[in-house]
Residue frames as qw, qx, qy, qz and C-alpha x, y, z in Angstrom:
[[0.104, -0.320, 0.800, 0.497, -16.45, 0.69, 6.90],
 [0.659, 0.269, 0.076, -0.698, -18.39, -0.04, 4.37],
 [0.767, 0.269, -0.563, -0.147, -16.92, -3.79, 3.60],
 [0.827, -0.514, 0.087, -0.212, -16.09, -6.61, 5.69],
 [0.890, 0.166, 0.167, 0.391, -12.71, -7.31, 3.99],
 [0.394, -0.421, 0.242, 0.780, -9.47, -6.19, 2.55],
 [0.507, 0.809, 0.298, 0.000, -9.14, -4.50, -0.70],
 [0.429, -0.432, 0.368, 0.702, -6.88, -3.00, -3.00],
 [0.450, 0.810, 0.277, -0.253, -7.38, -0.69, -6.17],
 [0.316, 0.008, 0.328, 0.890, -5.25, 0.63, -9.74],
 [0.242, 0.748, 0.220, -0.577, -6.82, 3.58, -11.33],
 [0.584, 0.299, 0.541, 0.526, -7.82, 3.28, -14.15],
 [0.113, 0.715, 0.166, 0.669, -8.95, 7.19, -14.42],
 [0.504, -0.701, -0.338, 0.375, -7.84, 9.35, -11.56],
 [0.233, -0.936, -0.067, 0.255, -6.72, 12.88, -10.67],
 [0.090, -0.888, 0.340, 0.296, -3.82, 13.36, -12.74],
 [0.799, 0.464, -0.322, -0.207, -3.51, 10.17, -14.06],
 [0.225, 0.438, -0.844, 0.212, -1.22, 8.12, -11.81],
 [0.569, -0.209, -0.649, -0.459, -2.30, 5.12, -11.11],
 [0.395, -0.306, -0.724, 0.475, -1.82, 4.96, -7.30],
 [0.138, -0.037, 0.354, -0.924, -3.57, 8.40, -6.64],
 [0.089, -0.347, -0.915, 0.185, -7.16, 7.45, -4.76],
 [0.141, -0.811, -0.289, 0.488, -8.28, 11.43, -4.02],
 [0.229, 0.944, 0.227, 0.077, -9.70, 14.24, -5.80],
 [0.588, -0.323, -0.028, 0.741, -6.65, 16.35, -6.37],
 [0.131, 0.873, 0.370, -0.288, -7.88, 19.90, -6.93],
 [0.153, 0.866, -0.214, -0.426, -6.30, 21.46, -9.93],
 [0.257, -0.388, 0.822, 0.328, -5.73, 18.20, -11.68],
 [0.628, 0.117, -0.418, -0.646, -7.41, 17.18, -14.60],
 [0.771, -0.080, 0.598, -0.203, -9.05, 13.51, -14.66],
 [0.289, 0.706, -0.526, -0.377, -6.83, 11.67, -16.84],
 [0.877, 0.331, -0.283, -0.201, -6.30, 8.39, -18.12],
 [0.592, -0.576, 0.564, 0.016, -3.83, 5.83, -16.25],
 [0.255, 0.432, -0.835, -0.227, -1.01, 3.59, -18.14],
 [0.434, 0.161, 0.829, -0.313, -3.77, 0.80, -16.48],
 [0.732, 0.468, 0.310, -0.386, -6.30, 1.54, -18.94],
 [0.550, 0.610, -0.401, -0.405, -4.32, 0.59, -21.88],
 [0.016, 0.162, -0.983, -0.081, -4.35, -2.75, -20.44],
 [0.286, 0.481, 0.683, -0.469, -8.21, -2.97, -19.98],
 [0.041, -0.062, -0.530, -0.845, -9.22, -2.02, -23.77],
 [0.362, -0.517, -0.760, -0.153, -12.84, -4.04, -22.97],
 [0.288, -0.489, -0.496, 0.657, -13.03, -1.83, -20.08],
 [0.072, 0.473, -0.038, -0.877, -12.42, 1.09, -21.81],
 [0.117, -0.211, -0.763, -0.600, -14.68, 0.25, -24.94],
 [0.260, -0.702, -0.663, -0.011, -17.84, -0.38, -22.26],
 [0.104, -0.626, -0.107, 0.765, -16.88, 3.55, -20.69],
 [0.115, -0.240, 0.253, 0.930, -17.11, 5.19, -24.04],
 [0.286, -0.466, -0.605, -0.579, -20.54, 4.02, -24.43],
 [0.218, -0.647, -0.556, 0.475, -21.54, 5.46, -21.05],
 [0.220, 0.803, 0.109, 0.542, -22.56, 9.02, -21.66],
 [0.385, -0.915, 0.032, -0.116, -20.94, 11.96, -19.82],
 [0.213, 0.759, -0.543, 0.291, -17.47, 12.73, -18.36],
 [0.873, 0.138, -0.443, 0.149, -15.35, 10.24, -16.60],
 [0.071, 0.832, -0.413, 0.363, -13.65, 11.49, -13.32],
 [0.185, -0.381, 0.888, -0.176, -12.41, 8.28, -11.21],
 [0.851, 0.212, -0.419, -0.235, -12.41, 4.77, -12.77],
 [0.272, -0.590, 0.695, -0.309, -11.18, 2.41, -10.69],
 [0.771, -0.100, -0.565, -0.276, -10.78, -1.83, -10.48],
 [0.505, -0.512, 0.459, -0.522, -11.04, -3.31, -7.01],
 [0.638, 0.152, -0.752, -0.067, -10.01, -6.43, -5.66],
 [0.453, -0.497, 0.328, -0.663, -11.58, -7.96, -2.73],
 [0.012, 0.236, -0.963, 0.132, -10.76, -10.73, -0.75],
 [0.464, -0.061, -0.849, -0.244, -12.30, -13.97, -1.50],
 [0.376, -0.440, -0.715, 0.393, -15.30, -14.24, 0.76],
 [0.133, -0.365, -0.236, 0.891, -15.58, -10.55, 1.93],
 [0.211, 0.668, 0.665, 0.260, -18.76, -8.65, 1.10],
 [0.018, 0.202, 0.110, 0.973, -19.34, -4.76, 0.29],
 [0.153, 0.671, 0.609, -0.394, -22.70, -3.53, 2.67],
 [0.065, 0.741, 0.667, 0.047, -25.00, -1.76, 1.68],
 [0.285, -0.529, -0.103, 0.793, -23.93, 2.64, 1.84],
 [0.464, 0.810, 0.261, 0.248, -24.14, 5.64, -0.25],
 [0.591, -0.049, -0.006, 0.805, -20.76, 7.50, -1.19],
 [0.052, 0.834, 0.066, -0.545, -20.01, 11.39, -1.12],
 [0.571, 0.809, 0.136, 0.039, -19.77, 12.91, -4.26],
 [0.711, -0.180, 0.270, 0.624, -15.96, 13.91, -5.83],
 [0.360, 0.801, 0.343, 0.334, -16.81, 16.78, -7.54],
 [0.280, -0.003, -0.114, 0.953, -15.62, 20.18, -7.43],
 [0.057, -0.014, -0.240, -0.969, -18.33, 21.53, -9.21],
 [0.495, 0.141, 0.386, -0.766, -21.32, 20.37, -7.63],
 [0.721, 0.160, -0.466, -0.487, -22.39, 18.23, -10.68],
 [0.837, -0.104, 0.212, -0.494, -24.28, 15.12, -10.11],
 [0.015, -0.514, 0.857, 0.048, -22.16, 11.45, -9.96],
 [0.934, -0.106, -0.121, -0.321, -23.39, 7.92, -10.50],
 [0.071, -0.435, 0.897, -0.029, -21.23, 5.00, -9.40],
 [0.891, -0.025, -0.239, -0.386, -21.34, 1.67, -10.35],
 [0.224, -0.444, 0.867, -0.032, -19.63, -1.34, -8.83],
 [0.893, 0.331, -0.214, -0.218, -19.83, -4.32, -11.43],
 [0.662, -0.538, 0.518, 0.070, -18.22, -7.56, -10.05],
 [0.671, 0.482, -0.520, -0.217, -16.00, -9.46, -12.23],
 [0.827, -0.257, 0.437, -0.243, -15.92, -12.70, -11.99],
 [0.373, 0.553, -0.726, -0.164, -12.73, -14.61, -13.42],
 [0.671, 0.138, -0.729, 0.018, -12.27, -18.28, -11.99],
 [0.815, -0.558, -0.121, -0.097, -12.91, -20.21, -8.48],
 [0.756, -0.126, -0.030, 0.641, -8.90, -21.62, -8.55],
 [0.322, 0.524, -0.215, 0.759, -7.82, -18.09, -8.59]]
C-alpha cells in the first residue's frame, strides 16, 4: 500500500462517467461525472491543463494518514504517456 490510512474517492472523470467507477473500463469513453458540476474551480484549473483528461478523481484521507512515496501504472489503452498529480486541499482544522 502505498498510504498509511483510509481513503475514499468520487470521480470526477472516469470510464463512462459514473461516479463510483475506479477502473479503466475498456470500450468506455472518459466522461465527465454529475461530481464535476459541483467542482466548477476544479474544472476551470483542468481546462487550462493541456491534453486529454482520462480519470479525475478527489480523495479524502484520514486526518493524520500520509501517502509514501511510489510510482503508479499507467491507465491507458493506447500506450500514450500519463502524468498524475495529487494536489492536497486544504479546507479547515475543525473539520
Amino acid at each position: 500500500m502505498y498510504h498509511d490510512g483510509g481513503w475514499k474517492a468520487i470521480g470526477l472523470i472516469t470510464s463512462g462517467g459514473d461516479v463510483y467507477t475506479d477502473k479503466l473500463i475498456p470500450g468506455k469513453p472518459f466522461l465527465e461525472t454529475p461530481a464535476m458540476g459541483m467542482c466548477p474551480y476544479i474544472k476551470e484549473i483542468l481546462t487550462k491543463l493541456p491534453g486529454s483528461k482520462r480519470r479525475v478523481r478527489l480523495m479524502f484521507l484520514e486526518s493524520g494518514s500520509v501517502i509514501k512515496w511510489h510510482r503508479d501504472k499507467t491507465d491507458t489503452l493506447d500506450g500514450a504517456i500519463s502524468s498524475r498529480f495529487h494536489i492536497p486541499i486544504i479546507t479547515s482544522s475543525k473539520i
